[in-house]
DOROMI-943382 format. One record per residue (C-alpha): x, y, z; residue number from 1. Coordinates in nm, 3 decimals. Layout:
<rs>
<r east="X" north="Y" up="Z" i="NUM"/>
...
</rs>
This chain:
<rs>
<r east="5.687" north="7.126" up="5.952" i="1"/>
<r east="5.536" north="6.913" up="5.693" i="2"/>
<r east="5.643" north="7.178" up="5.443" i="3"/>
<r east="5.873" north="6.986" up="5.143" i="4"/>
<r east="5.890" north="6.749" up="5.453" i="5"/>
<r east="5.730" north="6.400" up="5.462" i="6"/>
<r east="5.518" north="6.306" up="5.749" i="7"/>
<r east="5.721" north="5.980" up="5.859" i="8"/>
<r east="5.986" north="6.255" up="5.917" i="9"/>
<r east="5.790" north="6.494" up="6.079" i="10"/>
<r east="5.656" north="6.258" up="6.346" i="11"/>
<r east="5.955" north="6.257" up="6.569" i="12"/>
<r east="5.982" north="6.627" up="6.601" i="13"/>
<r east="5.586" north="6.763" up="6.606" i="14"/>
<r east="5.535" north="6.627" up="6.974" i="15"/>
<r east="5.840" north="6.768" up="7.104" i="16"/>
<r east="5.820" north="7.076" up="6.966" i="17"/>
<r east="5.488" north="7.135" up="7.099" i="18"/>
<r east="5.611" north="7.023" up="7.439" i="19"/>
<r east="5.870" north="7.335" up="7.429" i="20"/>
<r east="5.607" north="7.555" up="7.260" i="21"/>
<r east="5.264" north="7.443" up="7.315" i="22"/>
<r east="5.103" north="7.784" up="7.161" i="23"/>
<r east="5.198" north="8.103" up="6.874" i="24"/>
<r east="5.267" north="8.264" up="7.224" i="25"/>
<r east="5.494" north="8.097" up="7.321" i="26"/>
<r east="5.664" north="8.084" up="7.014" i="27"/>
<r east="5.624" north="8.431" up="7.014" i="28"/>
<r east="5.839" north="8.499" up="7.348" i="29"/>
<r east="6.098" north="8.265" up="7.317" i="30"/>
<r east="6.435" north="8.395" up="7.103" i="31"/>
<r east="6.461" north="8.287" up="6.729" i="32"/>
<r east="6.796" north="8.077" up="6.829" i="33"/>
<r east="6.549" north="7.890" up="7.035" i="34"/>
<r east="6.282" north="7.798" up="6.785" i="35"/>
<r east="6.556" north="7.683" up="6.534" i="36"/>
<r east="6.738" north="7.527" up="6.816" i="37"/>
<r east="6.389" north="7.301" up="6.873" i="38"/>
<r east="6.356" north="7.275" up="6.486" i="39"/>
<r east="6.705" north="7.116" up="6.428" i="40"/>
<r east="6.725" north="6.808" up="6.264" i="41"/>
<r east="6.444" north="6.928" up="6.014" i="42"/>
<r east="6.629" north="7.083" up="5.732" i="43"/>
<r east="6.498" north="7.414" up="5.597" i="44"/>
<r east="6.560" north="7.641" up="5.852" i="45"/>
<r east="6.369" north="7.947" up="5.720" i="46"/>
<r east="6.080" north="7.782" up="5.796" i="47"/>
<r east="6.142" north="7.773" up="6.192" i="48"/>
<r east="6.261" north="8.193" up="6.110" i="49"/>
<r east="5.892" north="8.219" up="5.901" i="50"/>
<r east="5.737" north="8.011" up="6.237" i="51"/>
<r east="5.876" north="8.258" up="6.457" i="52"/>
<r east="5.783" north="8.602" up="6.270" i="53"/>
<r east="5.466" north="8.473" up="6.204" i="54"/>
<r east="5.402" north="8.388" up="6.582" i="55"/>
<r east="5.543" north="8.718" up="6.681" i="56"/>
<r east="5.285" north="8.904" up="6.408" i="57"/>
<r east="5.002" north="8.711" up="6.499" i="58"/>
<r east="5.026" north="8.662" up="6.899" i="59"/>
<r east="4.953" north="8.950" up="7.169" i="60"/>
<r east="5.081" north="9.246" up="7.166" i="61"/>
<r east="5.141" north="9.294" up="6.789" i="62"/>
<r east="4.806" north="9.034" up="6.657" i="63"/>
<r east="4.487" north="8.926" up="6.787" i="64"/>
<r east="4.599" north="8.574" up="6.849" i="65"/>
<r east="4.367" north="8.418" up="6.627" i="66"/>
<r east="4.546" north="8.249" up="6.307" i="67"/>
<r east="4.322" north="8.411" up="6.030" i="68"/>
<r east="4.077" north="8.156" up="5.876" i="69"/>
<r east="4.105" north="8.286" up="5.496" i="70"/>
<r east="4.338" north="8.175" up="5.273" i="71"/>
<r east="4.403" north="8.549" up="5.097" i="72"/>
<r east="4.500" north="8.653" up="5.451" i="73"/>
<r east="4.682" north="8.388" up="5.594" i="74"/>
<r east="4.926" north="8.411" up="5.243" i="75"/>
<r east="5.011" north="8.764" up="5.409" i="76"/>
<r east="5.167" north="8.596" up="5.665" i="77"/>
<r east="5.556" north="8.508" up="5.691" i="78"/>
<r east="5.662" north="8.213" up="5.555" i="79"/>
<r east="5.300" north="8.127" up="5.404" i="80"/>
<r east="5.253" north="8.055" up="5.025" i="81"/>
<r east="4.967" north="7.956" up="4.834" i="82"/>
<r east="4.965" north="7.607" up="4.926" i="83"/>
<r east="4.992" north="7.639" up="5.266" i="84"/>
<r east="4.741" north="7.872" up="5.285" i="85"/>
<r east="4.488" north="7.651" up="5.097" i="86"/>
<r east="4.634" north="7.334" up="5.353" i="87"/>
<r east="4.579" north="7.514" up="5.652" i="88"/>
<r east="4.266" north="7.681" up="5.565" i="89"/>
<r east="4.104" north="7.403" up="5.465" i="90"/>
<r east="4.261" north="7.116" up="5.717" i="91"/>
<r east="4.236" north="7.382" up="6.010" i="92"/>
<r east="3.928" north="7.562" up="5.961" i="93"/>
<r east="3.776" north="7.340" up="5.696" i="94"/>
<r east="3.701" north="7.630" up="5.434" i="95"/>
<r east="3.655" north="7.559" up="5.090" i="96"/>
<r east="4.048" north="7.627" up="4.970" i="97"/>
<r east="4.216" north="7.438" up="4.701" i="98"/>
<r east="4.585" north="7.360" up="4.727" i="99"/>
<r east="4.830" north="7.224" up="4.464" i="100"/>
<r east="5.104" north="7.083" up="4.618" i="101"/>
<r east="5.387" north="6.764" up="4.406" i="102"/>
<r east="5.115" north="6.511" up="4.468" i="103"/>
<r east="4.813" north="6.689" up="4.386" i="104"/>
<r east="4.970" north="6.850" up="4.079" i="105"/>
<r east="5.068" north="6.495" up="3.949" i="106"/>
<r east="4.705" north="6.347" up="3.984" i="107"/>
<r east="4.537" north="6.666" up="3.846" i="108"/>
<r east="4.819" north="6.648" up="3.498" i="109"/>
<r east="4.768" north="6.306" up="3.479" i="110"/>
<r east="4.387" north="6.279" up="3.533" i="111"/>
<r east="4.334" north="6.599" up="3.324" i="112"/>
<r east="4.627" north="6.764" up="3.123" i="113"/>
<r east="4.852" north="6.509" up="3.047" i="114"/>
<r east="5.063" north="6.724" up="2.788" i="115"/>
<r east="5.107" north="7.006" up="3.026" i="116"/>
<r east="5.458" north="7.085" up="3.186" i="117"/>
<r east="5.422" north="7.114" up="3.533" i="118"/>
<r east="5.712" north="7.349" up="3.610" i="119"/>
<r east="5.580" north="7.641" up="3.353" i="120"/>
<r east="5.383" north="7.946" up="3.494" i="121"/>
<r east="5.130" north="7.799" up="3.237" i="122"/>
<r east="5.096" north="7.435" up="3.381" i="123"/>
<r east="5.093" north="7.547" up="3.719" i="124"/>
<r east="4.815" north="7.807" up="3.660" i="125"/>
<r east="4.658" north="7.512" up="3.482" i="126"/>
<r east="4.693" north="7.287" up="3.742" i="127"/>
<r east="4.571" north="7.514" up="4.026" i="128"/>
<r east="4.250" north="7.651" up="3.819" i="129"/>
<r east="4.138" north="7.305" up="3.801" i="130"/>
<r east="4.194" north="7.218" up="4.141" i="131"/>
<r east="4.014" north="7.546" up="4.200" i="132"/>
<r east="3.700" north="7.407" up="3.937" i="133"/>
<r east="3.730" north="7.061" up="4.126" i="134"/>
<r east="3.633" north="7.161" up="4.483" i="135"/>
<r east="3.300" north="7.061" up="4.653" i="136"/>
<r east="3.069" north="7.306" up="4.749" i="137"/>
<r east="3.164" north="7.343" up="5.117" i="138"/>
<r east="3.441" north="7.330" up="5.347" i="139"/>
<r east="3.430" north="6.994" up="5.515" i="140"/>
<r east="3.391" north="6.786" up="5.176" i="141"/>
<r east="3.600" north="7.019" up="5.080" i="142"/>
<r east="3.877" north="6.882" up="5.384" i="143"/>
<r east="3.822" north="6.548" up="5.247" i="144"/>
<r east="3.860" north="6.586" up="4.868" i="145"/>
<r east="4.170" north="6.772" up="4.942" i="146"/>
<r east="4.297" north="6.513" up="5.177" i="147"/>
<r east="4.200" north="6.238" up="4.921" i="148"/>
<r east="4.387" north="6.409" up="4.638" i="149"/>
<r east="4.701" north="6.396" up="4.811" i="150"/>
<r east="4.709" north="6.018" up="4.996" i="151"/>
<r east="4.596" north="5.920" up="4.562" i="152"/>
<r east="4.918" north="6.118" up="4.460" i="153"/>
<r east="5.120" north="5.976" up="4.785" i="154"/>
<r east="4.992" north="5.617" up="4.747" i="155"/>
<r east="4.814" north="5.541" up="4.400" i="156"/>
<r east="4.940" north="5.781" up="4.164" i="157"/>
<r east="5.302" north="5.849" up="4.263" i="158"/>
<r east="5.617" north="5.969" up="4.075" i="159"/>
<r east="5.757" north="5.625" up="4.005" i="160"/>
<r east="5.429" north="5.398" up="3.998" i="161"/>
<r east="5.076" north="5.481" up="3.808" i="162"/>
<r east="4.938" north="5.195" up="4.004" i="163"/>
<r east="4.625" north="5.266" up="3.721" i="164"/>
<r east="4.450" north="4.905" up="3.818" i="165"/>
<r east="4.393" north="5.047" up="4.149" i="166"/>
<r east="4.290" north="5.404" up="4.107" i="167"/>
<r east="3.940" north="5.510" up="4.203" i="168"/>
<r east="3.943" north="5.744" up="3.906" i="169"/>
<r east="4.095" north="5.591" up="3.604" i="170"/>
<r east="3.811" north="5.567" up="3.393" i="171"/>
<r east="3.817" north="5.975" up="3.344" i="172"/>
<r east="4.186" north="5.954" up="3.386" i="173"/>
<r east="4.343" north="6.088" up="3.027" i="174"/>
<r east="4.650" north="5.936" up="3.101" i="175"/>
<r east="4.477" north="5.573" up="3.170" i="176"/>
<r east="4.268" north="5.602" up="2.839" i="177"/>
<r east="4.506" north="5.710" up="2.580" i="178"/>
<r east="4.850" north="5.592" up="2.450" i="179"/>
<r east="5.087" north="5.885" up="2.328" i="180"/>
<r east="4.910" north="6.092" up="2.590" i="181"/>
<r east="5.231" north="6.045" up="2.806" i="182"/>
<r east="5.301" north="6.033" up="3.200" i="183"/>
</rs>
């Protein structure tokens, strides 16, 4: 749900979609007009399709009902992309995943590679090799780095706002130290 979706948004629908499907199995059984039926309101209804194939490859009879724990395998699930699969293996099973998403790629271009265009295969290979160079050693700091990168790019370091005078990182921040280094 929280895909391209903030969580103030999210919060009204999590709860009672859980109520209707409290597991992948049941999300499994039910038919795909019900799952996007419980999803409406959301906006981008593949990912309630993705929810449901995904349910119905992992759960009984067709999976083991375990949600796989690596990021390379969960990414060969429907509907999961590279930063999912870094979110939910590191928030979920706390393994040592890095994940790139607006707000992370903002702080880690600003911080580090202020010149570099975010939307070219470049940048974004940029941006997620350091991200990859930038995570702790294990899986639960590794939960809490990621978490912190994305409240700095939500709260400290957003799109309108460097709010530089509070930032907990500004004095190896490129974009801080140098004029004509550009936001």
């Amino acid at each position: 749900m929280l895909q391209q979706t903030q969580v103030s948004r999210v919060l009204g629908f999590y709860d009672r979609f859980l109520s209707r499907f409290p597991t992948l199995e049941t999300v499994a059984r039910a038919r795909p007009a019900q799952v996007r039926e419980a999803w409406r309101g959301l906006g981008y209804y593949a990912r309630a399709r993705n929810l449901h194939r995904l349910a119905r490859e992992v759960a009984p009879p067709n999976g083991t009902g375990v949600m796989p724990d690596d990021p390379e395998a969960l990414r060969r699930l429907p509907g999961i992309g590279r930063y999912t699969a870094g979110a939910v293996a590191s928030f979920a099973f706390e393994r040592r995943a890095a994940l790139v998403d607006t707000n992370v790629a903002r702080v880690l271009r600003r911080v580090f590679a202020p010149r570099v265009n975010p939307r070219s295969t470049k940048g974004q290979r940029l941006l997620w090799d350091l991200a990859e160079a930038l995570l702790p050693r294990t899986g639960r700091t590794t939960w809490t780095h990621n978490q912190a990168l994305m409240e700095l790019g939500a709260l400290v370091c957003t799109s309108r706002t460097m709010n530089c005078g509070a930032c907990p990182v500004r004095r190896h921040c490129l974009t801080a130290k140098g004029p004509g280094l550009g936001a």
